[in-house]
N, C-alpha and C positions, 0 to 999 in steps of 0.2 A: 620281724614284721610287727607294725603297730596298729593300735586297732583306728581305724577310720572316725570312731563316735563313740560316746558312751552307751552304754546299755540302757540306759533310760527312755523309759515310751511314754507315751499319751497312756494318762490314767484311766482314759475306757478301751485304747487298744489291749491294755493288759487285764484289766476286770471282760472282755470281749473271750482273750484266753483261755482263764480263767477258768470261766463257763463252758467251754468246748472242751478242754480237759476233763470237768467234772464230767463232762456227755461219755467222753472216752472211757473214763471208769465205771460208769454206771451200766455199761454195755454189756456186762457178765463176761468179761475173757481175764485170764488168768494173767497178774501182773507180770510174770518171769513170762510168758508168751510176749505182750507189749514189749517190754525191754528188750526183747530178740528184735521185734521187728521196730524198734527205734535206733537200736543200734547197727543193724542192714542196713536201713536207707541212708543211715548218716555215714558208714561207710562207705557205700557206694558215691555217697558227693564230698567224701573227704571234707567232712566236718568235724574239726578235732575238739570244737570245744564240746561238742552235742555226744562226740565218741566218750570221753574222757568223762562228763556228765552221765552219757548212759549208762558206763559200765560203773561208776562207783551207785549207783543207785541200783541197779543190778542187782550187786554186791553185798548191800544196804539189806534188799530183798532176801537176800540168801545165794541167787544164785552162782552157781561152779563156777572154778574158776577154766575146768576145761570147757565147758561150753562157751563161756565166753569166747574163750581165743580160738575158739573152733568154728563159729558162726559166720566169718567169711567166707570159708569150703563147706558149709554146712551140705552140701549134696556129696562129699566124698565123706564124711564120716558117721558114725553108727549114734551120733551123742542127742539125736532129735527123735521128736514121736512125728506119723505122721500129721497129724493136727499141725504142728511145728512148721512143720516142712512144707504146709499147703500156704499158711501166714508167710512163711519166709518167699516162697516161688511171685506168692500175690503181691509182697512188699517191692521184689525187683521189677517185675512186672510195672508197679505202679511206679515207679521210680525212675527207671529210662525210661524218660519221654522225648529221648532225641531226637532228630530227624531220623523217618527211615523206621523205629521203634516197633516193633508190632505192640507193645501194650498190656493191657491185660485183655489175651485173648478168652473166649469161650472156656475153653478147656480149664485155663488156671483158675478163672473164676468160679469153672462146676466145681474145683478139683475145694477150693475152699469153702463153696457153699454145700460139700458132703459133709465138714466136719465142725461149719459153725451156724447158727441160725441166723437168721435175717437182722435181728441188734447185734450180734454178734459182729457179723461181718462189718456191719456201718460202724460199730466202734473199732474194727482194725483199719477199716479204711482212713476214718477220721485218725488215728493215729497215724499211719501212715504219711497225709496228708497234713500232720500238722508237724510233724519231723522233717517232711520236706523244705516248709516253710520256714522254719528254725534256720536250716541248714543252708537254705538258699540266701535269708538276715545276714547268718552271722558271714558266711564267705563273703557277701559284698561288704559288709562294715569291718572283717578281718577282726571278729570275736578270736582272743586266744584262746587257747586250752587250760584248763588247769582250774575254771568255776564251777560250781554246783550252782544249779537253781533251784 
């Protein structure tokens, strides 16, 4: 499969980025948290270039390599803190928004605002929601795998 376009944007779409990333970090959450819940949502929409990106950046950060490969079943294994677990349940949540979807209901959203504050949460959301949009990019232009950003 070839990609459809180069990667090249409008130089205020990417300075627009830019700036919303910087928002994302300035949020107080813990970057090996982010990088779970980057690499969730871009599993769940089978985005290999954003997968293969998040984990070497992960990686970069420090973290395991069994957490990584564990984060797809992250509810059947012992390798998450709750905090972990609340970002990951909120990240799927916000992620299936297929027809039918229930979303992010009540409950997962108390369940994340018991263990993050209120910037907190809006920077895992923003993260969340800018991984989605990566991911939804690269599928339609058929971004391969194998670049770091």
């Amino acid at each position: 499969m070839e990609a459809r376009m180069t990667s090249q944007a409008n130089p205020d779409v990417i300075t627009a980025i830019q700036h919303l990333y910087k928002a994302v970090h300035a949020g107080g959450v813990d970057k090996h948290l982010l990088a779970l819940v980057h690499l969730r949502a871009s599993q769940i929409n089978g985005c290999s270039p954003c997968i293969f990106a998040g984990i070497q950046a992960a990686q970069k950060a420090g973290e395991t390599q069994e957490r990584l490969h564990h984060v797809v079943a992250w509810r059947e294994t012992p390798f998450y803190t709750e905090e972990e677990r609340a970002a990951l349940a909120l990240t799927e949540a916000a992620t299936r928004i297929q027809d039918g979807a229930p979303g992010v209901t009540d409950e997962i959203w108390d369940a994340a605002a018991d263990h993050f504050t209120e910037e907190q949460l809006g920077a895992i959301t923003l993260e969340i929601s800018l991984t989605n949009f990566f991911n939804r990019l690269n599928r339609t232009v058929r971004e391969q795998a194998g670049k770091t950003w």
